[in-house]
N, C-alpha and C positions, 0 to 999 in steps of 0.2 A: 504493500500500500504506500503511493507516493503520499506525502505531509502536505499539502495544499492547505496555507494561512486561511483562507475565503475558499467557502465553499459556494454552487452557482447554480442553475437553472441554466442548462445547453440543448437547443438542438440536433439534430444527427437525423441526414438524408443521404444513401440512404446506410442504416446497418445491417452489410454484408460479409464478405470473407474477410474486410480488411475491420469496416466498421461496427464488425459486432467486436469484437475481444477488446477495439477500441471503449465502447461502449461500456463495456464489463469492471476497465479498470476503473472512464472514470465514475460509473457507480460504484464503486470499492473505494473511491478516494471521496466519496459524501456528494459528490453532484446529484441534481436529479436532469434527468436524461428526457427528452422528450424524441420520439423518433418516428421517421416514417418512410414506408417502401412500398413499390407495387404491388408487391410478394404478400408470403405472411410472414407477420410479426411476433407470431410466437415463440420463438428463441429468444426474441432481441424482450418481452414480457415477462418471462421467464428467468433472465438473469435482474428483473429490479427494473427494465426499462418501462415508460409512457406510451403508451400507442397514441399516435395523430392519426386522422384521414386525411391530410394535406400536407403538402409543406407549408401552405399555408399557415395551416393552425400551428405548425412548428414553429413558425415568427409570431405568431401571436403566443405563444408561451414563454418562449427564450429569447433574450438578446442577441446572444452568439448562436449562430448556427452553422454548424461544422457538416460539408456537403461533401460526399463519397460515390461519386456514381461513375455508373461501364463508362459514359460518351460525352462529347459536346452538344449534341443533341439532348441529350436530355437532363444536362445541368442547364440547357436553354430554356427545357420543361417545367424544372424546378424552378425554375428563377420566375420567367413570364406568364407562365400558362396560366388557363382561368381561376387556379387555387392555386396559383404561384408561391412563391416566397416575397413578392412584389404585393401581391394581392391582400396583404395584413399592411397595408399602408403606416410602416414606420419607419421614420428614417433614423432609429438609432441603432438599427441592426447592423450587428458586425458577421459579414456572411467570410468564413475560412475552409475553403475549397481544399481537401487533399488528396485527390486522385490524379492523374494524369494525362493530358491531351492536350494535341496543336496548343501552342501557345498563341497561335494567333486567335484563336477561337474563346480560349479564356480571357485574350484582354478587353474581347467584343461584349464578354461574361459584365466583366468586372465596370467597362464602359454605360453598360446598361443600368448597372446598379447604381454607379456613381450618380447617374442624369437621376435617380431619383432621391439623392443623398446618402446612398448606403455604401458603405465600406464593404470593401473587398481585400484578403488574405489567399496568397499562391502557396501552400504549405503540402508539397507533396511526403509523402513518406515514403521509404528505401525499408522494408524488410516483408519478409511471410508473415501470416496469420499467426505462426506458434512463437517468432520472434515478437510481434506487437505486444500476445498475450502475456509476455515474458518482460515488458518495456525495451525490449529489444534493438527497436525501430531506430532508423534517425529520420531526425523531421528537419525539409529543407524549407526555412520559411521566409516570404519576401513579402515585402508593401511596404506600408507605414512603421518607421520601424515601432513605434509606443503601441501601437497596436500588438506589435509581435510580442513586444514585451507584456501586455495584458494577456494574454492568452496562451502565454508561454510554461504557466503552469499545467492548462490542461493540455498543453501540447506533449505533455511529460509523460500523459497516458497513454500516448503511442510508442516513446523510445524517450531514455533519460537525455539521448544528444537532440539538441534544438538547436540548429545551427541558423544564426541569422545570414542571408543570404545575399539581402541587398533590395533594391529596388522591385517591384511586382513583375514577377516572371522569373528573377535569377534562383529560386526555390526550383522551377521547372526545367529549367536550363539543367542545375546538377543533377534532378531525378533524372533526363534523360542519356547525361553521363553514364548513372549510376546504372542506367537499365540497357545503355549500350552495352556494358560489363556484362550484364547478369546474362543476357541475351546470346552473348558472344561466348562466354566463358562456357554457359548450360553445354552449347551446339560443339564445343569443343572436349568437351567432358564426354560428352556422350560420342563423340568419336574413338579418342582414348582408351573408352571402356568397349566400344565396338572391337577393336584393335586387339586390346587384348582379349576378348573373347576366341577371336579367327587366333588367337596364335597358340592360345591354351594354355594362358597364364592362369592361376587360378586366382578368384575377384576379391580373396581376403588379403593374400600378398599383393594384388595391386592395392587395395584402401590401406593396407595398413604402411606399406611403403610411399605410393606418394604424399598420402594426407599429410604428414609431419614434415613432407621435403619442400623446395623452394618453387616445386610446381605447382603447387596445389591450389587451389584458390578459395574462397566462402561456397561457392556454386558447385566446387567439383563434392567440397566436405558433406554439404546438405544433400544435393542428388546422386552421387556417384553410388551411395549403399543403396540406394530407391533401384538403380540401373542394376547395378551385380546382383537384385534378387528378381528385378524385370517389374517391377513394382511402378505403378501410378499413383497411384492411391496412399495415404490421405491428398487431397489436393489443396495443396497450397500456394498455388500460382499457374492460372490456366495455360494452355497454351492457345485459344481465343484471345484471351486480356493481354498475352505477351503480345501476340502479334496486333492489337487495338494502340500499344503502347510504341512499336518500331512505328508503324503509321505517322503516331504524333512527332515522334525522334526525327523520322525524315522527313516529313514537312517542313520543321522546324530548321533542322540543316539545310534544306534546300534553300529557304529563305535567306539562310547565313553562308552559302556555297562554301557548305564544311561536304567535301568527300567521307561518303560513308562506306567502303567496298566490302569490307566485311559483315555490317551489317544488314547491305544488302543480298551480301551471299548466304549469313543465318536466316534472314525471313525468308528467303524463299523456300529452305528444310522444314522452318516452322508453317509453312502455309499447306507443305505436301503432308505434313501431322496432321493438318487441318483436312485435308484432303481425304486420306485415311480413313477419317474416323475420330480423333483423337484431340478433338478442339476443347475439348470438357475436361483432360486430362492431365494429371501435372506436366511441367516441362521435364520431369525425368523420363517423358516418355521418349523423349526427343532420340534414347539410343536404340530404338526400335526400327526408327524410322532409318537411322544411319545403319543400324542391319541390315534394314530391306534394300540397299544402295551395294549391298554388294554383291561382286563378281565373282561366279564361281574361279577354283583354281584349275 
């Protein structure tokens, strides 16, 4: 349990894989939680949280409202639609986005909210469901910075690092660093363990040999024992949401004419996952897919 001086009345659109355990800790840390998703809300009532019918009525509850969702589309939903976040006409809400997409599309986000006085927070997070639930997480968070400082305590309930970022969008800028990494690293992991499979290495002397050595990486440590038992399951990071998230990466470099060649050579592995079968599936499925790539001898 993080020590939060002030406890608050928050938001949460929507709580999902990232946004529930989010949720969890900070009702463990004395908030009361107001939430709301298309879906059902029974998990997210079941750990202590509030059901909404709106996001709507989320802004009519909370000041802060911390918004989680698949798209830009449908943080457009959230914000404008006929029971919008817009549609509780207040302008002291402080809306903190931490999901991931085009940064052009969040600043059109954040443009709209402005025109109607309301603050907007770019605070993506960098880790799994079981890292959040563990405060694991790092939070990459940009705007205003006194803003980030107000909410910086519940930003604690994602991951104890809250790294201020800079100006609205540099939050988004380093997740998609960070997810350039994850992205690239998973697709290389999962070669590796392809690799040694065809050679007849056996998959505890590969984990137990690289993971300690200077090859290893966060992505080989997490998925590589998922891959050596052929394992998807539990899911922790789609391989849909990975490839929603390269989307935004290169849009966003495209904008900035940053060469991306590697990440364009992993989305297209993660698309042929998609392809498959396998969109629903962790990214350690990804050595499957690099299986089925090979040649006989």
């Amino acid at each position: 349990m993080n020590q939060q001086t002030h406890t608050h009345t928050v938001g949460l659109v929507a709580p999902g894989k990232i946004g529930l355990p989010f949720a969890a800790n900070l009702i463990a840390d004395g908030n009361t939680v107001w939430g709301y998703r298309r879906g059902s809300l029974a998990e997210f009532e079941a750990i202590g949280g509030k059901a909404a019918r709106s996001p709507q009525e989320v802004a009519e509850k909370a000041q802060i409202v911390f918004t989680c969702v698949s798209s830009a589309d449908a943080l457009d939903e959230v914000i404008s639609g006929p029971h919008g976040l817009l549609a509780a006409g207040r302008s002291d809400l402080l809306v903190v986005d931490i999901g991931a997409m085009a940064l052009g599309r969040k600043l059109s986000a954040r443009a709209r909210l402005r025109s109607a006085g309301v603050e907007m927070l770019d605070a993506p997070v960098s880790g799994t469901p079981p890292m959040v639930s563990a405060r694991k997480g790092v939070v990459f968070a940009s705007g205003e910075q006194a803003d980030c400082e107000r909410v910086r305590p519940l930003l604690t309930a994602l991951g104890s690092t809250v790294v201020y970022a800079g100006a609205f969008g540099a939050g988004s800028k380093l997740k998609f660093v960070a997810n350039t990494l994850v992205a690239v690293h998973t697709a290389v992991a999962a070669e590796a363990m392809a690799l040694a499979k065809a050679v007849g290495l056996d998959p505890k002397l590969v984990l137990d040999t690289i993971t300690p050595s200077a090859a290893s990486s966060m992505m080989f440590n997490i998925r590589a024992p998922m891959m050596a038992e052929g394992r998807s399951r539990p899911v922790n990071g789609t391989v849909t949401g990975l490839v929603d998230v390269m989307d935004a990466i290169l849009a966003t470099a495209g904008d900035a004419g940053a060469a991306m060649p590697l990440l364009n050579t992993a989305k297209k592995l993660y698309e042929r996952a998609c392809d498959d079968g396998y969109g629903e599936e962790d990214i350690a499925v990804m050595v499957k897919v690099i299986e089925s790539l090979a040649v006989p001898a």
